[in-house]
C-alpha positions as CSV (number, residue, x, y, z in Angstrom):
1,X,-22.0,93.4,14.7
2,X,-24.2,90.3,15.1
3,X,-27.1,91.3,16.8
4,X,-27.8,89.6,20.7
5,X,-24.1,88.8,21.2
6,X,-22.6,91.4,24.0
7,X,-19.9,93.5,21.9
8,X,-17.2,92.7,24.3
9,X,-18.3,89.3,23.8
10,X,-17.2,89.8,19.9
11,X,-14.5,92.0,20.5
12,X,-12.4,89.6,22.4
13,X,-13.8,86.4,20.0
14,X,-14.6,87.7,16.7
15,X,-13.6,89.8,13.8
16,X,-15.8,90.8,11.3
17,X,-14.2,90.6,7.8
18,X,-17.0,93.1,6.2
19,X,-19.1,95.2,8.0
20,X,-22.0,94.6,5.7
21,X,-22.6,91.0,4.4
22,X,-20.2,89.5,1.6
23,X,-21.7,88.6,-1.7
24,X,-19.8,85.6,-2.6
25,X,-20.4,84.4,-5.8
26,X,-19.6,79.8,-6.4
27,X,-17.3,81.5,-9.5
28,X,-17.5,84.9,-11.0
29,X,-20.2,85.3,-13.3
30,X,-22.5,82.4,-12.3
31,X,-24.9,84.3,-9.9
32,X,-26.1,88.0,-10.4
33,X,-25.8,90.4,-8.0
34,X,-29.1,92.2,-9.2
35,X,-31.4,89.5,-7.2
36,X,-31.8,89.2,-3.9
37,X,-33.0,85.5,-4.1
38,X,-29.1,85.0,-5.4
39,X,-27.6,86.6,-2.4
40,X,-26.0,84.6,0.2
41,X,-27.5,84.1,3.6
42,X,-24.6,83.8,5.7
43,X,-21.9,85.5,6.9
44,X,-17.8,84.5,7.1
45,X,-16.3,85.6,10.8
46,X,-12.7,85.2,11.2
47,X,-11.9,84.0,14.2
48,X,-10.0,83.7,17.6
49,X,-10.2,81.9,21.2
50,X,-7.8,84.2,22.7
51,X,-4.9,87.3,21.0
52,X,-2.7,86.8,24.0
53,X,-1.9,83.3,23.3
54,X,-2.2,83.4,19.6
55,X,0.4,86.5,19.3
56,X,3.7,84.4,19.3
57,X,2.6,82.5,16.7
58,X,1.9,84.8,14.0
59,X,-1.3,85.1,11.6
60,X,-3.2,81.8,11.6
61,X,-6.6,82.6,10.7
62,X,-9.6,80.6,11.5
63,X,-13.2,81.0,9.7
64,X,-16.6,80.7,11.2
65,X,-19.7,80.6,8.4
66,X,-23.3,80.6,8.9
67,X,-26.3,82.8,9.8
68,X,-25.3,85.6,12.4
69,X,-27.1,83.6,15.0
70,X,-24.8,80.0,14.0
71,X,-22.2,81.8,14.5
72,X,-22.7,82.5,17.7
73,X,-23.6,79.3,18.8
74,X,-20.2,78.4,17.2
75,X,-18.1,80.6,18.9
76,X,-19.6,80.5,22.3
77,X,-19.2,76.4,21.9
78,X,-15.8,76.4,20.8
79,X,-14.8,79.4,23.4
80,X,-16.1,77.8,26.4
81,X,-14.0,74.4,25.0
82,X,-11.2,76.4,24.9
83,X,-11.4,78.0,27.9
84,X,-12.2,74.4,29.8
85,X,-9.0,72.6,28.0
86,X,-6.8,75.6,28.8
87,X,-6.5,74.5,32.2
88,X,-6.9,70.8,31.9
89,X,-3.9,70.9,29.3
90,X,-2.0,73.4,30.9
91,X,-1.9,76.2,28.0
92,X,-3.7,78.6,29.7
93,X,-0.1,80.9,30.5
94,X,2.1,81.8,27.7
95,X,6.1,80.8,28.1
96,X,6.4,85.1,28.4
97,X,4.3,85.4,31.6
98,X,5.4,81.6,33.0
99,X,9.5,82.9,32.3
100,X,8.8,86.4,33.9
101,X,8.0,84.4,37.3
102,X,10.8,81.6,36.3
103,X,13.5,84.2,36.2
104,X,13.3,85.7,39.5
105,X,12.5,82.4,41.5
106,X,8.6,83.3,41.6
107,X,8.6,86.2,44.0
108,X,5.2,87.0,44.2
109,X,4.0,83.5,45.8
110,X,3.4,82.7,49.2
111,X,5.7,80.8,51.2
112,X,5.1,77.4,51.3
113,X,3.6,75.8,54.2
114,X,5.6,75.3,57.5
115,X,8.6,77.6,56.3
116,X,10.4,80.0,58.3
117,X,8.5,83.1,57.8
118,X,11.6,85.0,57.7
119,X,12.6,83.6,54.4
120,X,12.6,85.8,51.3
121,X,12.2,82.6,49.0
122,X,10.0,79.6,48.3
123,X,12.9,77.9,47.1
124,X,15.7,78.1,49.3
125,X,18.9,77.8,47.9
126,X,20.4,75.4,50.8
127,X,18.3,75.5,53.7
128,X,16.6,78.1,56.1
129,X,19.6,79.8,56.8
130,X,19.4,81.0,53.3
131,X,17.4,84.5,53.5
132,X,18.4,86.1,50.3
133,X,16.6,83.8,48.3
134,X,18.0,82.5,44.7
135,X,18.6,84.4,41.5
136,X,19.3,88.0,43.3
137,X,22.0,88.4,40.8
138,X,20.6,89.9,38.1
139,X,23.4,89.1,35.9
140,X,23.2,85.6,36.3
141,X,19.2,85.2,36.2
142,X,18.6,83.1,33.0
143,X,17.2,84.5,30.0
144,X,16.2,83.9,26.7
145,X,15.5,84.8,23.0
146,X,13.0,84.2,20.4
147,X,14.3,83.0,16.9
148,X,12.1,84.5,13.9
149,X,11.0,82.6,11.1
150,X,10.6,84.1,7.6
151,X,6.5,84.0,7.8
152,X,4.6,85.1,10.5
153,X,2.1,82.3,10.2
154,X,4.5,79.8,11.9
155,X,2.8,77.0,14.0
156,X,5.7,76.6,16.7
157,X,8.1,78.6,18.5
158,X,12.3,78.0,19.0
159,X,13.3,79.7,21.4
160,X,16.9,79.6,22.8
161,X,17.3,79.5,26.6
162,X,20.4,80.7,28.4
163,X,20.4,79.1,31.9
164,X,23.0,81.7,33.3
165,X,22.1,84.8,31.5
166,X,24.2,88.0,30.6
167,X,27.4,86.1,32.8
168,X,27.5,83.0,30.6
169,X,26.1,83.9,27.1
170,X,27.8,81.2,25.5
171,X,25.6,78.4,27.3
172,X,22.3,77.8,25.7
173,X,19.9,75.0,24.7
174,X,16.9,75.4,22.1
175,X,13.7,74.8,23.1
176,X,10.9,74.1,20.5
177,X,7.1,74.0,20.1
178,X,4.2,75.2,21.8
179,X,4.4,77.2,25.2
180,X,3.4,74.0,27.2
181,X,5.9,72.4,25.4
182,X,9.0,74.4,25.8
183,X,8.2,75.2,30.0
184,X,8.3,71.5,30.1
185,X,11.7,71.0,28.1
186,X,13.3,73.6,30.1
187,X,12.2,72.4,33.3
188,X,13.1,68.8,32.4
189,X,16.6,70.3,31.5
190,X,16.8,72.3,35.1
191,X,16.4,69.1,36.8
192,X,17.3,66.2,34.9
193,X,20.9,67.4,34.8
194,X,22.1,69.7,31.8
195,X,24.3,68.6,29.1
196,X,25.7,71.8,27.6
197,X,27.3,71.3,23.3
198,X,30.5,73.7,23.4
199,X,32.2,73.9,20.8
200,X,30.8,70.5,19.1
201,X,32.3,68.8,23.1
202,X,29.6,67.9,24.9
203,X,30.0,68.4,28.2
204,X,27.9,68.1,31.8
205,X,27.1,71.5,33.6
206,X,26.5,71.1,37.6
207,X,25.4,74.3,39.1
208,X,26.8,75.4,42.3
209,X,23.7,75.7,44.0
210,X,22.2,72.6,43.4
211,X,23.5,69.1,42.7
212,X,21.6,66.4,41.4
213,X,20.2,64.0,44.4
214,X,19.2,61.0,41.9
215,X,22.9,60.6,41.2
216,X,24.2,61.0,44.7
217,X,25.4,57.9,47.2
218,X,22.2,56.2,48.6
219,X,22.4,54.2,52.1
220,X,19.6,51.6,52.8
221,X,18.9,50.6,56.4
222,X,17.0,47.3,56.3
223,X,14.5,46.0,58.9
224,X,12.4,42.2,59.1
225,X,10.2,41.6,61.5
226,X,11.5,38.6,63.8
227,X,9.7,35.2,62.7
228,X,8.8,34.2,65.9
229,X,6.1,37.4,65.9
230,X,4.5,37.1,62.8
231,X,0.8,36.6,62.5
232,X,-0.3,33.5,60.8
233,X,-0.8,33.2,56.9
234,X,1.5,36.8,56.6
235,X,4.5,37.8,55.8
236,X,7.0,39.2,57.9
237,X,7.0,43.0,57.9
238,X,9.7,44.9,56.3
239,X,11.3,48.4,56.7
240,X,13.3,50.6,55.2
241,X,14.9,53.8,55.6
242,X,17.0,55.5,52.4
243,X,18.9,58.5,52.5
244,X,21.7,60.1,50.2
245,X,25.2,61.1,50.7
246,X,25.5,64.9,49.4
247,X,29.2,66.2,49.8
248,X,30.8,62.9,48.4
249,X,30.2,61.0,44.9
250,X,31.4,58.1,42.8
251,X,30.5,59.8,39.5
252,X,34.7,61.2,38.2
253,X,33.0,64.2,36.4
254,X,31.1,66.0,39.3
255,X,33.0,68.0,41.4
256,X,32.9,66.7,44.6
257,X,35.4,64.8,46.7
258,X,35.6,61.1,46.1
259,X,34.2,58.6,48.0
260,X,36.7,55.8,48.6
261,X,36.9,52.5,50.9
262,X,37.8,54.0,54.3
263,X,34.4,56.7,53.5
264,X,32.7,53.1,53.3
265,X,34.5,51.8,56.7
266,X,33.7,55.2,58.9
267,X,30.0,54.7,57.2
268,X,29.5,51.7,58.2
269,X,30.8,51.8,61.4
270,X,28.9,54.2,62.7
271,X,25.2,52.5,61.7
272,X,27.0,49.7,63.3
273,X,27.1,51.3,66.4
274,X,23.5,53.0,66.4
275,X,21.8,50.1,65.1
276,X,23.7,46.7,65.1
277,X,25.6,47.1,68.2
278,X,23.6,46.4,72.2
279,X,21.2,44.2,70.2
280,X,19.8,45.0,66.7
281,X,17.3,48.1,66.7
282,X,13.9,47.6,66.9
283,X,11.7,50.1,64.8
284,X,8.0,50.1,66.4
285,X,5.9,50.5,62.8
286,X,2.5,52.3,63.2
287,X,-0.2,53.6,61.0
288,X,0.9,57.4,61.2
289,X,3.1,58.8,59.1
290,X,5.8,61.2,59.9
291,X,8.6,62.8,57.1
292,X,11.9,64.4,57.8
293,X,12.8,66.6,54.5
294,X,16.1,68.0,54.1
295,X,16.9,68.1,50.3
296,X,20.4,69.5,50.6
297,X,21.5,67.3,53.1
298,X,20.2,64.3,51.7
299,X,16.7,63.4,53.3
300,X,13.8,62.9,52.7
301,X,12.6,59.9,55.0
302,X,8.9,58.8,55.6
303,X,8.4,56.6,58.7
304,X,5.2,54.6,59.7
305,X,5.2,55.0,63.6
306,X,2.9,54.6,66.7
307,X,4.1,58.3,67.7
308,X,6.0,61.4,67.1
309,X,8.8,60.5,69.6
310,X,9.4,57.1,68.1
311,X,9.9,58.6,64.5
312,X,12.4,61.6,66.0
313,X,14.0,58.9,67.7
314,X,14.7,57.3,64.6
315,X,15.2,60.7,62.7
316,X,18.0,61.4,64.8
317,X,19.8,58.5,65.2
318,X,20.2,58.6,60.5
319,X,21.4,62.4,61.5
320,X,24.2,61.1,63.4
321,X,25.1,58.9,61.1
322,X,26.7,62.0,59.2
323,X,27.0,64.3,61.8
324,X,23.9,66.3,60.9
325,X,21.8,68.2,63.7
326,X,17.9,67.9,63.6
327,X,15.7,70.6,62.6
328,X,12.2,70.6,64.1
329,X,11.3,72.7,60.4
330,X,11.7,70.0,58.4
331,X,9.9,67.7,60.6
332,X,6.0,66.9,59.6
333,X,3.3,64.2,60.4
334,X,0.2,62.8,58.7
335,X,-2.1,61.3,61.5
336,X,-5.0,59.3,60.0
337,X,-8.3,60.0,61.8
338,X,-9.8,56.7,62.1
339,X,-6.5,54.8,62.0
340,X,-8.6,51.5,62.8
341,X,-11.0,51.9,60.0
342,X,-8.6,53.3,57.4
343,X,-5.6,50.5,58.6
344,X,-7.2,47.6,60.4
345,X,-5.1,45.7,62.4
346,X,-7.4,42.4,61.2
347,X,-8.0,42.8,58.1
348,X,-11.8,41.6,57.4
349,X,-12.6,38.4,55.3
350,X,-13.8,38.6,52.0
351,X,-14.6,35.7,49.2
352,X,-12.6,35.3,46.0
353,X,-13.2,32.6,44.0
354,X,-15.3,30.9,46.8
355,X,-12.9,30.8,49.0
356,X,-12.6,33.1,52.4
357,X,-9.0,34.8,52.2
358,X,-8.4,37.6,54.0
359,X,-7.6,41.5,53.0
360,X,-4.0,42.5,52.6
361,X,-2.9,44.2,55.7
362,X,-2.0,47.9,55.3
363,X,0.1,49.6,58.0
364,X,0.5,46.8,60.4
365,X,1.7,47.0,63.8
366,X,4.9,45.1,63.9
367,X,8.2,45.2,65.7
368,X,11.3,45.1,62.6
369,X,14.6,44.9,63.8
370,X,17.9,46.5,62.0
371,X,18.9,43.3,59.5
372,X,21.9,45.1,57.2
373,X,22.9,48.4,55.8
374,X,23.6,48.6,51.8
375,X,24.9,51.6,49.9
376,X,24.0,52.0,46.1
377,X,26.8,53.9,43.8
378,X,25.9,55.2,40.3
379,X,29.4,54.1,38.5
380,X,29.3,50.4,40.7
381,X,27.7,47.7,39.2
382,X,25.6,46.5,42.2
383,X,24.5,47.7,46.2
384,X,27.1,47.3,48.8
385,X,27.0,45.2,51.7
386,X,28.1,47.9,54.6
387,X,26.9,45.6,57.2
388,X,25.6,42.0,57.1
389,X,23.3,40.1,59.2
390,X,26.2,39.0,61.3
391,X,27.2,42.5,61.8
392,X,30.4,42.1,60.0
393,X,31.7,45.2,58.1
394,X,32.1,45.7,54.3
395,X,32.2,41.4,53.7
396,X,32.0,41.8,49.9
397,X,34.8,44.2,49.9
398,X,38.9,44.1,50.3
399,X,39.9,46.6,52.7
400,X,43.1,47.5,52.9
């Protein structure tokens, strides 16, 4: 061993390929082993950062040369890179150990923040009434298997994946390349909607537990401040408020009931109602920011207001819109702690070009009242009129 390096230090980074120094020879018979002048002064270390992340890929040997001391200097330099990149890049974990927490919906983390303690799950399937947590069936917990190649030197990994396990063997995907690479094609294929090849048909697979939001109805409530209150050399303020429809869809191959024109005429009657209807709305934007997260049901709305009981007021009045009851759980604020500072009100003056203009405004205080309601469709070519600014219903549409 190379003397003043730890031996665990070696042990986990270098290999000696001799245990007494090599006596290579430039070609056989040029140099005499009989003088010590002709010996070489350096040694050849085979080397590696790290077995547990070099195992899948077979043997890919890597050389250090030099005196025992620049070798050392080597391999302590190119460790510590290693080591630092590893969690930059994200290689650090091996597709084994990331899969092992994968399959059983990561069990051993910590709820997240603000969840019912009583859940068993960081992911619920649906929503807090879910205790079991997802992927308690063992039989349909994904799995997956490693395809060999003739050498064991190989430089990449195919793995196939099987997103339903032992209950659906037939449904797989390859993944291909490093570790990093592969947790990010499967995960991309988790939520970017799966397109399964059976039988040369391809085909799209929806799982029943989850159904992709992207794809779902939208409905756009828009506000505009009124002209007569806006500040001089601004623009009026705008507002918006976007949530999804999650037990109807346009799209013929999911299986969900349709949505047709009377869906549309219930839809936009009742926004009528809550927000058109007695005078249009008037949403009091603030500097603090309060969310309202619901994933299954379709939400996931972030409101600038002046205070919590503005933003539930609005919260609850999109809830009725489909029937849905609040839950305080979902519920969260971000309150800035010099609002003043962070958001003035009068934005300061500064020079451009030699001219005074003045800083955009972020946050404003303004007054924007309910203007129209659009819904977006993934199979229609553009957004809907529900309600226009005259409060008429569906005006782009026949109904019948």
């Amino acid at each position: 061993m190379v003397t003043g390096i730890p031996k665990s230090y070696t042990r986990s980074t270098l290999q000696k390929m001799q245990e007494s120094r090599a006596k290579l020879k430039l070609q056989q018979g040029l140099l005499s082993t009989d003088n010590p002048d002709e010996l070489p002064n350096f040694e050849v270390w085979r080397y590696t950062s790290s077995d547990r992340l070099d195992a899948p890929y077979g043997k890919n040997p890597r050389y250090l040369t030099g005196t025992p001391q620049l070798v050392a200097v080597q391999a302590s330099a190119i460790k510590a890179l290693h080591d630092e990149l590893s969690l930059r890049l994200g290689y650090a974990v091996t597709f084994e150990e990331w899969f092992e927490e994968w399959q059983k919906g990561f069990p051993t983390l910590i709820n997240r923040p603000a969840s019912d303690p009583t859940l068993k799950t960081n992911y619920p399937i649906r929503d807090t009434g879910d205790r079991t947590g997802w992927r308690t069936d063992p039989e349909s917990r994904p799995e997956y298997s490693e395809w060999g190649l003739p050498k064991g030197n190989r430089k990449f990994r195919v793995v196939e994946y099987f997103p339903q396990g032992r209950s659906n063997p037939t449904n797989s995907i390859l993944l291909s390349g490093n570790d990093s690479m592969m947790i990010s094609q499967l995960l991309n294929y988790e939520w970017s909607g799966k397109t399964v090849a059976t039988q040369a048909v391809a085909k799209t697979y929806i799982p029943p537990d989850r159904i992709i939001r992207r794809n779902q109805p939208r409905i756009y409530l828009m506000f505009l401040e009124n002209m007569a209150d806006v500040e001089p050399g601004y623009s009026p303020v705008t507002g918006e408020i976007g949530f999804r429809l999650m037990d109807k869809t346009d799209n013929p191959e999911l299986p969900l009931p349709k949505i047709t024109k009377a869906d549309l005429v219930q839809l936009a009657t009742k926004i009528k109602s809550l927000f058109w209807d007695n005078g249009s709305y008037v949403w009091k934007k603030g500097k603090n920011v309060y969310c309202y997260h619901d994933w299954a049901k379709g939400y996931q709305l972030q409101l600038l207001c002046r205070n919590k009981t503005a933003a539930t007021e609005i919260v609850n009045k999109v809830l009725v819109i489909q029937n849905h009851a609040y839950n305080s759980l979902y519920f969260k604020s971000s309150l800035p702690e010099e609002p003043e500072k962070n958001y003035p009100t009068i934005p300061r003056e500064i020079t451009v070009l030699g001219e005074k203009v003045k800083e955009p405004r972020w946050r404003p205080i303004a007054d924007v009242q309910f203007q129209c309601a659009k819904i977006w469709l993934s199979r229609w070519p553009q957004l809907i009129t529900l309600i226009d600014k005259k409060g008429a219903i569906l005006p782009d549409l026949v109904i019948p």
